[in-house]
N, C-alpha and C positions, 0 to 999 in steps of 0.2 A: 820155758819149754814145757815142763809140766804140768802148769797152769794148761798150754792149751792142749796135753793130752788128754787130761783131765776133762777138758771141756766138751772135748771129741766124744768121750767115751759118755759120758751124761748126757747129751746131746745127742750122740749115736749115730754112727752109719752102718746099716744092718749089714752085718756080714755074706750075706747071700749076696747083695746088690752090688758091695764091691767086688765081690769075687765075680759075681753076672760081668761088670763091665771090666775087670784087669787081667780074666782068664778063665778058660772054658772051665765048665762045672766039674766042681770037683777037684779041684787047685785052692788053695789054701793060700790068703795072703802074708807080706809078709806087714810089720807094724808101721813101715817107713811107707811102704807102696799104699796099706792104708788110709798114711795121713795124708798121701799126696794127692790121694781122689777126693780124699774130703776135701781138700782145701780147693784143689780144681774145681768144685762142685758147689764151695759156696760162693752163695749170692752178696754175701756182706765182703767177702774179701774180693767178691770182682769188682761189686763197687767201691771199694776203697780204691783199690790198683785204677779203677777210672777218675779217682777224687785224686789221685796221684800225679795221672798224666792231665787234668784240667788244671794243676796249681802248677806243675810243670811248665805248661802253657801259656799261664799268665807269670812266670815269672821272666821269661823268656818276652814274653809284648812289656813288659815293666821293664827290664834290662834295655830293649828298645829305645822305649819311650825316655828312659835316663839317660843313655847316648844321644840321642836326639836332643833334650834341653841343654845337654854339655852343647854341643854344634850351636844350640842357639846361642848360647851363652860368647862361647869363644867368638863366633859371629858377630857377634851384637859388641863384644870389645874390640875384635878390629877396626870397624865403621866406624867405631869414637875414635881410633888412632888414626884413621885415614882421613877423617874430618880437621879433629886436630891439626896436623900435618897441613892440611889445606888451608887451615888459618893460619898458622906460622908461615906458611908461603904467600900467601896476599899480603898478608904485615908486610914480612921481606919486599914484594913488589912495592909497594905502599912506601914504605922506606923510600926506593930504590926511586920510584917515580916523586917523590917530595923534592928531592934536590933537584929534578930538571925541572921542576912547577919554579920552585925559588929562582933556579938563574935564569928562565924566563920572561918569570915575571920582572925580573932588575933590567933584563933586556929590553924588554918590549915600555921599561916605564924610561931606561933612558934614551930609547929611539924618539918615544912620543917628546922628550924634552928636546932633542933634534934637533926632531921634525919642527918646532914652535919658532925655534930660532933659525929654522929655514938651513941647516949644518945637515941635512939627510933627504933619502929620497922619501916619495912616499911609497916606494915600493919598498925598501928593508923595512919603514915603518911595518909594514901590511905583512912582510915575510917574520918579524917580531913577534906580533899577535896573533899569527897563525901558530908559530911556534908553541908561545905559550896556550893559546886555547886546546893546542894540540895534546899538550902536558898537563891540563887542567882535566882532559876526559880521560885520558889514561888513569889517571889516579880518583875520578870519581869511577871508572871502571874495577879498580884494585879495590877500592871501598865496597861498591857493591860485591867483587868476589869474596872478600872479606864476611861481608853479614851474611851472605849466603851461607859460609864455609860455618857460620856459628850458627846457624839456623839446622846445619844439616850435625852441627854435635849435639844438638840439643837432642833432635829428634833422635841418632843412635845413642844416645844415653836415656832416650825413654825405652827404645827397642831391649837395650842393657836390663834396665829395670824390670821392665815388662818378663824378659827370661828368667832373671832373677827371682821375681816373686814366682811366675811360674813353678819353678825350682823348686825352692821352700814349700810350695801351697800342694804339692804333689805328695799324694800317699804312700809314701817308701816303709 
């Protein structure tokens, strides 16, 4: 504090000028009301006080922009869980539709044996292989949801990444 009385007073604010602007002529200031027009008055301390609220400014667009990559972040880890998820569910389907392929296909191979020795019509025959063809596209449909379901973790684990390094690569 006396560094910058000091500074006041070698630097100088003429006494006449603060008394012109604190109180009609002929009033006497006092050392505080002084310092306070000086400081009012300078240029170096308004522009700090504006260097004050622009870092204010930005730190406030920065706190943003770090809540923001949090979002991305959490974001981009749901989408792997959800993708996930969708592959453990196609497997499950996958599973599920394997065993009606197998007893189909034991069906439809002992109709065809049958049918050779003339023991069947040929319409179970035909309701057999319907069957199982029926159960052979189910499960090349589980496959396909299946490499979908991995195609789409790949890509939200690039999404992951992609926030991640975002994250890190950010000047904090």
């Amino acid at each position: 504090m006396s560094v910058l009385l000091l500074a006041l007073f070698w630097a100088g604010v003429p006494a006449a000028r603060c008394q012109q602007e604190a109180r009609p002529t002929g009033e006497v200031l006092t050392l505080d009301e002084a310092i306070n027009i000086a400081l009012r008055d300078n240029r170096s301390i308004k522009n700090a006080r504006l260097g004050v609220e622009v870092a204010q400014a930005d730190l406030n667009t920065a706190q943003i922009g770090l809540g923001n990559l949090q979002n991305d972040i959490a974001s981009a880890r749901i989408g792997v869980e959800t993708a996930s998820d969708d592959v453990r569910n196609a497997e499950a389907g996958i599973e599920a539709v394997s065993a009606d392929v197998e007893r189909t296909t034991q069906e439809r191979s002992r109709q065809e044996n049958l049918f050779k020795e003339a023991a069947t019509t040929k319409q179970r025959l035909e309701v057999a292989t319907a069957d199982y063809e029926r159960a052979a596209a189910t499960l090349k449909a589980r496959q396909l949801d299946r490499s979908k379901a991995q195609a789409l973790v790949r890509v939200r684990q690039q999404d992951l990444s992609k926030a991640q390094t975002s994250f890190r690569s950010s000047s904090w």
